[in-house]
C-alpha positions as CSV (number, residue, x, y, z in Angstrom):
1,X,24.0,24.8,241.4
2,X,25.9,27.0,239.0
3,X,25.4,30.4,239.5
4,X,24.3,32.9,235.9
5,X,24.8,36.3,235.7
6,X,23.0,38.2,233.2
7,X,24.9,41.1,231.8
8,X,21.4,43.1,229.8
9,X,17.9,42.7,229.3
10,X,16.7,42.2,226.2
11,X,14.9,45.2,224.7
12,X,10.7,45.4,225.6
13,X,9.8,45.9,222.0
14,X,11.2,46.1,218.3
15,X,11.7,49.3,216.1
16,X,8.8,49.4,214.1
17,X,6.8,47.3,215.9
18,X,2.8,48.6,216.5
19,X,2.4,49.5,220.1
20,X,-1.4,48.5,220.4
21,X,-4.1,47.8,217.6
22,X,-5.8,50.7,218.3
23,X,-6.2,52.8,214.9
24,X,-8.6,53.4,211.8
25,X,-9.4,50.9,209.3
26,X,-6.9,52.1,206.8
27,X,-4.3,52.5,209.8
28,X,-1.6,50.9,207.7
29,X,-1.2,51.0,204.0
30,X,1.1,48.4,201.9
31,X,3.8,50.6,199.6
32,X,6.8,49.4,197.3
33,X,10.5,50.1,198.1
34,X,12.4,52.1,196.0
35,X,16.2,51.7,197.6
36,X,18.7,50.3,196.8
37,X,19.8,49.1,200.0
38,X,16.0,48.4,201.3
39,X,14.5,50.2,203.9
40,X,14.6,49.3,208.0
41,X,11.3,49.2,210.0
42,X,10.7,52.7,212.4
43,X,12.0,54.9,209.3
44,X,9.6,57.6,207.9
45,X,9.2,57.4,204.4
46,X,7.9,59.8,201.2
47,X,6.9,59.0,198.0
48,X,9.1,57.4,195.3
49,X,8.6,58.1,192.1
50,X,5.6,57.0,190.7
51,X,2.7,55.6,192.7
52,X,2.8,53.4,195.8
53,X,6.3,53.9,195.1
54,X,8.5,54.7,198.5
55,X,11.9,55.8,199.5
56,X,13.6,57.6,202.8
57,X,13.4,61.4,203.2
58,X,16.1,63.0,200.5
59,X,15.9,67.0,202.3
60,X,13.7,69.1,203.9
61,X,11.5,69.5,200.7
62,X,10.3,65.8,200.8
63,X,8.3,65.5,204.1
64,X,4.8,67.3,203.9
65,X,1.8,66.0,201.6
66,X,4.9,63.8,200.3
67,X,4.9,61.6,203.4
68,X,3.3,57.7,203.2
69,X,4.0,56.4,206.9
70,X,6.4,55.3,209.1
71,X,7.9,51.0,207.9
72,X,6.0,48.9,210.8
73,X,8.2,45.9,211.7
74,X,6.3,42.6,210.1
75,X,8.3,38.9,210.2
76,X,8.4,38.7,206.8
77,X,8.9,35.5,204.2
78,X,12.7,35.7,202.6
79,X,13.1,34.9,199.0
80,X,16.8,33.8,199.8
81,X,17.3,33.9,203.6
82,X,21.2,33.6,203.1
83,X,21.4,36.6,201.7
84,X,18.8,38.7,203.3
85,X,18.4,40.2,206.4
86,X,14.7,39.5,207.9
87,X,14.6,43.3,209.4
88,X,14.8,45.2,206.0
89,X,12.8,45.6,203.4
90,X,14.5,44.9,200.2
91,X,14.0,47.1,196.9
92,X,10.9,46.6,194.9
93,X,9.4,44.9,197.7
94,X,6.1,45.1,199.3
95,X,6.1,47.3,202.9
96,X,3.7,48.2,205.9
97,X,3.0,51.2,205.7
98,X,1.7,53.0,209.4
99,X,-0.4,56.1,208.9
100,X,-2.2,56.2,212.1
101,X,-1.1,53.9,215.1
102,X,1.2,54.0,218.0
103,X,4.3,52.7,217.1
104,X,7.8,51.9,218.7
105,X,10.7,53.9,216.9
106,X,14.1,54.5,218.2
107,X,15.6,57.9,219.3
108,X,18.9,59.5,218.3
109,X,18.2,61.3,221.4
110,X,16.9,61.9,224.3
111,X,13.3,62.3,224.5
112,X,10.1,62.8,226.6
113,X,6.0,63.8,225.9
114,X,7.2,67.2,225.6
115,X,9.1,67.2,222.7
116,X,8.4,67.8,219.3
117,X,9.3,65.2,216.5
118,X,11.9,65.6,213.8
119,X,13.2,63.4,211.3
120,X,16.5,62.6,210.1
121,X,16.8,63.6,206.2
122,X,20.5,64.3,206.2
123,X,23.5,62.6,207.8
124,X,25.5,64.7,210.1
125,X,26.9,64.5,213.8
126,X,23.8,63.2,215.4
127,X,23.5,60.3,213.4
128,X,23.0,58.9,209.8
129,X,20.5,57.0,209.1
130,X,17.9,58.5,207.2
131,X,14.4,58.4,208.4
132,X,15.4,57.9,212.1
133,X,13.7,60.0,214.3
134,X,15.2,62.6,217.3
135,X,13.6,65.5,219.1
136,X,15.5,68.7,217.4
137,X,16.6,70.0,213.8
138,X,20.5,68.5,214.8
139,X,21.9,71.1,212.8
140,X,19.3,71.4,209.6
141,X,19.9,67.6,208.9
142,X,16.4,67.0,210.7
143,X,13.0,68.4,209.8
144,X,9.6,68.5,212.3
145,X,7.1,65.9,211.5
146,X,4.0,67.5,212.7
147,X,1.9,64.6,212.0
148,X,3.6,62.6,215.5
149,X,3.7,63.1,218.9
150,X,6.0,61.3,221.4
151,X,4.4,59.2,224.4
152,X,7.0,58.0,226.5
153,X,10.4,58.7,227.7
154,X,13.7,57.5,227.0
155,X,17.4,57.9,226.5
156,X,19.7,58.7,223.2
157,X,19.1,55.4,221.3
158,X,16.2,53.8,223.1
159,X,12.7,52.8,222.1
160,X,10.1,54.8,222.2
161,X,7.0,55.2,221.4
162,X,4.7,57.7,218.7
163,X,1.5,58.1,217.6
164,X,1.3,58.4,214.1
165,X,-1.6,60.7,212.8
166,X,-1.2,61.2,208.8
């Protein structure tokens, strides 16, 4: 009998996936993207321009009463699967909204039930992808979301999971 070696375990959950269905009725909210290049589930995200309208965090200025939710991971229906990818949310699309839920998100760094929550808003060393989330300011490229709190542990760039209380 042949022998199989298996070289990783598949990840326990998806970024941007709800943790359990515990939450209020309006627990997630349904907004419109307005990126160009869409917007990934487990990324915080602000008001666009106009209503229902939402983008990623563009600077310390835009978190606050600006904030919608965090993008909750949904297997969506692709208009044109070859040339789409299934985890993003393309512009002036329709997007789950969380805004008070656990949720899994993934970590620039290393966290714990301690730590406060920040949000990427700026590129720099410890990452670039806006709307990410980490436990410090990295730098004044991160800002505290106060509306969060971290319930599990983990290393740089593993899931985790957040209650989301907006």
């Amino acid at each position: 009998m042949p022998h199989t070696t298996v070289t990783s375990a598949p990840e326990r959950a998806k970024e941007g996936l709800l943790y359990d269905a515990q939450g209020a009725a309006d627990a997630l909210i349904t907004g419109i993207v307005e990126e160009a290049n869409g917007i990934k589930p487990g990324r915080l995200v602000v008001r666009g321009s106009s209503d229902f309208q939402c983008s990623l965090p563009a600077g310390a200025g835009s978190l606050g009463l600006n904030v919608l939710g965090v993008s909750a991971f949904t297997h969506k229906a692709l208009v044109n699967p070859s040339s789409s990818d299934n985890e993003v949310y393309e512009n002036e699309t329709s997007i789950p909204l969380v805004r008070d839920r656990r949720m899994w998100v993934r970590f620039e760094d290393a966290f714990d039930p301690t730590d406060s929550v920040f949000v990427r808003v700026a590129t720099g060393a410890g990452g670039t992808e806006i709307g990410r989330f980490r436990t410090d300011a990295d730098t004044a490229t991160a800002v505290a979301f106060a509306a969060a709190r971290i319930l599990t542990s983990g290393a740089a760039g593993e899931l985790g999971v957040i209650e989301v209380d907006l």
